[in-house]
Legacy VTK file of the C-alpha trace (Angstrom):
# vtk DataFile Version 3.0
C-alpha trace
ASCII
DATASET POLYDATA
POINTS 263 float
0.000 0.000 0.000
1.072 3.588 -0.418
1.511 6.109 1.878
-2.080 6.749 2.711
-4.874 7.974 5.330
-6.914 4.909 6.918
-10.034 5.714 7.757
-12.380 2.871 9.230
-16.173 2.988 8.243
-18.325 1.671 11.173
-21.385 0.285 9.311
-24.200 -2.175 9.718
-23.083 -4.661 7.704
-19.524 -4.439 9.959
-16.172 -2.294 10.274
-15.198 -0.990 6.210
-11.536 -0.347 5.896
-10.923 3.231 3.535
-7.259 4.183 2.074
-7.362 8.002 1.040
-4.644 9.654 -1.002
-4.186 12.517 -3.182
-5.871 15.504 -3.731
-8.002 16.392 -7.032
-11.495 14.576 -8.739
-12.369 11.341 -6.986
-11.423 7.784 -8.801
-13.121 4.839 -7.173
-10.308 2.318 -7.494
-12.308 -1.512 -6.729
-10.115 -5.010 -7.725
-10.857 -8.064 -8.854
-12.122 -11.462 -7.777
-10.862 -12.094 -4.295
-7.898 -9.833 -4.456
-7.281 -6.848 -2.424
-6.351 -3.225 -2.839
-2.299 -3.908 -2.875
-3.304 -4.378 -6.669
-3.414 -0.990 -7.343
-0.448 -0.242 -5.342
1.846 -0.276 -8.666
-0.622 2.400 -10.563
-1.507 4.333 -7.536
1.647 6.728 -7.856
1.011 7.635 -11.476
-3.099 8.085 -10.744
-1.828 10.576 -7.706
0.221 12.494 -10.152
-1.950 13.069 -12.570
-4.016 14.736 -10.288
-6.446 12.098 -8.703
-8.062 11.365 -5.189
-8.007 7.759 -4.835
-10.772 5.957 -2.241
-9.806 2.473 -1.774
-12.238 0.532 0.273
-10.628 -2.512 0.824
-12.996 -5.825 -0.079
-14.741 -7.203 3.110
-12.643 -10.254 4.475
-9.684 -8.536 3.569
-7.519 -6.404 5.764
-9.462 -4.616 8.792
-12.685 -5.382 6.504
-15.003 -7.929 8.124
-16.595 -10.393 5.765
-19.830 -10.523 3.575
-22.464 -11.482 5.938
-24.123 -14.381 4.554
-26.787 -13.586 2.061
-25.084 -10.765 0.679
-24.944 -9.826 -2.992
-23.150 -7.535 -5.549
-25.621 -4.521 -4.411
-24.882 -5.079 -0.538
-21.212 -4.785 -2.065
-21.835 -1.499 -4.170
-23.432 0.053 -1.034
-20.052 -0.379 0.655
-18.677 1.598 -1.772
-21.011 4.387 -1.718
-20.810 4.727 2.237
-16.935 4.804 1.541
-17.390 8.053 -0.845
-19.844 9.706 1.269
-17.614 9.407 4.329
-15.346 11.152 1.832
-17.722 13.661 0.919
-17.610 13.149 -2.283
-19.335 15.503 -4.995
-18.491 13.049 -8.158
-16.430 10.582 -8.712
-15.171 7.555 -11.248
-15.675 4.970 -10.201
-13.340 1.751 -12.108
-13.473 -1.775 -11.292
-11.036 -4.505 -12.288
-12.438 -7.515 -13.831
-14.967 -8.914 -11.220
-15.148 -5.474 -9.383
-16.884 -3.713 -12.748
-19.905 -5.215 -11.465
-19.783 -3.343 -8.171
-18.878 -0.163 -9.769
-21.458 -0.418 -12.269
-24.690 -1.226 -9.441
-22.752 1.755 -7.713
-23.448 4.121 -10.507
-26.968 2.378 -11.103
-27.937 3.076 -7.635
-26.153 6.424 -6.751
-26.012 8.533 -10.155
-25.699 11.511 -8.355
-22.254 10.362 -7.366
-20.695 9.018 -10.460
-19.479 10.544 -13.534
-18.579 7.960 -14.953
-17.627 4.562 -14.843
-14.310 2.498 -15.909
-14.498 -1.512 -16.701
-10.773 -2.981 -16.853
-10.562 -6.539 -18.369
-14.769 -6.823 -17.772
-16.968 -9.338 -18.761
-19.780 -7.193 -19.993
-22.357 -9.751 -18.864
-21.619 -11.822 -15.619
-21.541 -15.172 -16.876
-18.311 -16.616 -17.560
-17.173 -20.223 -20.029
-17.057 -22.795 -17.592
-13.172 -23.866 -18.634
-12.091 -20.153 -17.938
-14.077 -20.331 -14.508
-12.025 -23.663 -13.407
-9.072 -21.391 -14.059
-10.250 -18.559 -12.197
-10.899 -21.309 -9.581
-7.667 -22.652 -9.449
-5.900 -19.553 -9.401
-7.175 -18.543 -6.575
-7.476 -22.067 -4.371
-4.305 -21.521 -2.197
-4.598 -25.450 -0.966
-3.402 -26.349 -4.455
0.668 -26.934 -5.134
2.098 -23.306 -6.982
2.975 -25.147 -9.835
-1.256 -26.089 -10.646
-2.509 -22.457 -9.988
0.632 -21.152 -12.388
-0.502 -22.938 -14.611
-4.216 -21.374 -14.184
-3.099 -18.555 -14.032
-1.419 -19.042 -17.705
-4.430 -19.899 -18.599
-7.224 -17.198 -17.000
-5.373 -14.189 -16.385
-2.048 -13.311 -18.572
-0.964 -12.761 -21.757
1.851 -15.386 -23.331
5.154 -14.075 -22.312
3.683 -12.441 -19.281
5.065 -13.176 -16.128
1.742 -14.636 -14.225
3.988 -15.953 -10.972
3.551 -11.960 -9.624
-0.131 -13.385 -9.074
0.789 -16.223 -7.111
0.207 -14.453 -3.748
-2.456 -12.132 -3.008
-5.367 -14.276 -3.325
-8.013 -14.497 -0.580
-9.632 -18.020 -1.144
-12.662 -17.613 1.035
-13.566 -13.898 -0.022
-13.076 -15.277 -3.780
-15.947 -18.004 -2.925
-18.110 -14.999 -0.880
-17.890 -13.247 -3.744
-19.134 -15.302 -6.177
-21.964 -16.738 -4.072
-22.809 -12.263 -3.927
-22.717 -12.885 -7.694
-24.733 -16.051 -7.803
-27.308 -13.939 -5.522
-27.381 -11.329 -7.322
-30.855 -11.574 -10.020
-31.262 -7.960 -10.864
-29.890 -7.062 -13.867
-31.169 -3.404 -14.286
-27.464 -2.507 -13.686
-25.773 -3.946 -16.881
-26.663 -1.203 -19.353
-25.315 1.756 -16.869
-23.623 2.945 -19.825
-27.347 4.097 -20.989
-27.078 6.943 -18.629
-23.570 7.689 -17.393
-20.347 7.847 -19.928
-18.389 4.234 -19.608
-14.836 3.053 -19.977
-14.380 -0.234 -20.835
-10.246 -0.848 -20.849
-10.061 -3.992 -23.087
-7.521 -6.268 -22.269
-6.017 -7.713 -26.089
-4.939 -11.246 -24.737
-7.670 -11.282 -22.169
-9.142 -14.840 -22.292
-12.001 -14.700 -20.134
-13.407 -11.123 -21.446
-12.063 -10.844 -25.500
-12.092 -7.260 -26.596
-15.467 -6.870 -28.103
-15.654 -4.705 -30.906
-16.792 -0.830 -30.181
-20.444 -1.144 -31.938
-20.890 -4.521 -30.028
-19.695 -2.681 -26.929
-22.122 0.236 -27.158
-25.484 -2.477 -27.982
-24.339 -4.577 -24.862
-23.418 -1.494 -22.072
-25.279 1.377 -23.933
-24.786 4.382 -26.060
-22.288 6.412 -23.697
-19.536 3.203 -23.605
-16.346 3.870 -25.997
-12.845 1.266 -25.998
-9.690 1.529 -25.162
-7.857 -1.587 -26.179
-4.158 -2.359 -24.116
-2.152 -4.595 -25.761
0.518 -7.176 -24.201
-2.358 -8.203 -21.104
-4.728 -10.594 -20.332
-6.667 -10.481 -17.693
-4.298 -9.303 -15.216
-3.964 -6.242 -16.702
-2.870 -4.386 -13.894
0.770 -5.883 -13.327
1.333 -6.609 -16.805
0.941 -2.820 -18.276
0.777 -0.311 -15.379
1.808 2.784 -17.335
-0.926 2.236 -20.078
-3.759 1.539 -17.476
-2.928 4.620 -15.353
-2.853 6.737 -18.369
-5.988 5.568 -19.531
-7.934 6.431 -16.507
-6.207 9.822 -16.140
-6.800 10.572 -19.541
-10.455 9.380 -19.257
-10.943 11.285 -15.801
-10.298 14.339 -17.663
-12.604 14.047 -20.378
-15.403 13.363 -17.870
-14.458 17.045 -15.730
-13.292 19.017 -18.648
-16.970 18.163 -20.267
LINES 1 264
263 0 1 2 3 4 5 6 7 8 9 10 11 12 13 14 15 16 17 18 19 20 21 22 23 24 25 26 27 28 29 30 31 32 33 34 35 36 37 38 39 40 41 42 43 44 45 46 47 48 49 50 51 52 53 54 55 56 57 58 59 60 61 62 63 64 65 66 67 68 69 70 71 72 73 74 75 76 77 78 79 80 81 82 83 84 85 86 87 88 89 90 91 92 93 94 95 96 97 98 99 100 101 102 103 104 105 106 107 108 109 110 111 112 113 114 115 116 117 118 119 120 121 122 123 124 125 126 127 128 129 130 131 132 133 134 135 136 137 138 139 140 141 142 143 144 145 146 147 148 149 150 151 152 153 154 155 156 157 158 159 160 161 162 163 164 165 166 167 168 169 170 171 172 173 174 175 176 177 178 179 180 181 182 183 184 185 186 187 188 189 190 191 192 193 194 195 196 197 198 199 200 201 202 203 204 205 206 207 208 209 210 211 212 213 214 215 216 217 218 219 220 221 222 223 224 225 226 227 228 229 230 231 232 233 234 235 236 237 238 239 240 241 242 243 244 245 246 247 248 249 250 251 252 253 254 255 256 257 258 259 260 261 262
């Protein structure tokens, strides 16, 4: 983690922990399938300098975050997030989640509009349905009970591109917040969310060797999310993203977060 303000969010569903840095327009930064916010930690200096607050609530079960309560689904999740930016006091912010985490930032902007403008997708499945063969792989990744040398191997497979190195994934992985999340998922049955790009402007930072979430194409993109979603397409990723191109994904979003202000 960077050097950064804690700030712990006493709420009903249990303690929230906050990191707060920078000065500037708010980015939401929210990370993937049972990972935590130390994946952000490599981009985080480059968001800072270009001028961004970052609000970091740390996933529940990881950190000073207590876990889901039982029942809970994507939308208990996306509240989370919203008490985190009004603790903030937040006027607008984007708000980007990595892979699994677009779905939380997109039922965020669904249900609080007023805060958001504008959302970011980074290696997204537009839908939330996934190929079964890519979802053992996702599985395996993050199973920490299995030898390094299987979940490398997943990892191959799910998350990076060839010639990527995917061991920098080997740690970080919180097995039983990965499984919490997807039962949220799996719980989760209203889909009025998906086409948030109806309403608010959308990023959606493709992945070019992503294997679970293949680039659509930008007319495909627009019919799925909505009118206001336009492509940015990395190249050299899969998945991952994040530790594989750093310097393009920060750009991005800066780049992006100043379109949506200087409107």
């Amino acid at each position: 983690m960077t050097t950064a303000t804690t700030r712990m969010l006493d709420l009903p569903s249990g303690p929230l922990e906050v990191f707060l840095e920078g000065q500037g327009h708010a980015l939401v930064l929210l990370p993937s399938l049972g990972r935590g916010q130390e994946d952000f930690d490599g981009i985080a200096p480059m968001l800072l300098a270009g001028g961004l607050r970052l609000i970091r609530p740390e996933p529940r079960g990881i950190g000073r975050s207590a876990p889901l309560a039982d029942g809970a689904t994507l939308f208990d999740m996306a509240r989370d997030v919203i008490a985190a930016m009004e603790a903030d006091g937040v006027r607008t912010a984007l708000v980007a989640g990595h892979a699994a985490g677009n779905w939380v930032a997109r039922i965020t902007a669904h249900l609080r509009p007023d805060l958001v403008q504008g959302v970011a997708m980074l290696a997204a499945v537009t839908g939330t349905t996934v190929d079964p063969s890519i979802s053992a792989a996702i599985a395996g990744s993050f199973d920490t009970s299995l030898p390094d040398d299987v979940r490398l191997a997943h990892l191959r497979r799910g998350y990076f591109a060839p010639g990527s190195d995917a061991s920098v994934w080997l740690p970080g992985w919180h097995t039983e917040v990965a499984r919490a999340q997807r039962r949220a998922r799996e719980r989760t049955t209203d889909t009025s969310w998906l086409r948030v790009a109806n309403h608010k402007p959308l990023l959606y930072l493709a992945a070019a060797q992503d294997a679970i979430a293949a680039p659509p194409a930008e007319d495909e993109l627009k019919a799925t999310l909505g009118p206001l979603a336009q492509r940015v397409v990395v190249d050299g990723a899969g998945h991952a993203l994040l530790p594989e191109q750093p310097d393009a994904v920060a750009s991005a979003l800066i780049a992006y977060a100043r379109t949506l202000w200087d409107q």
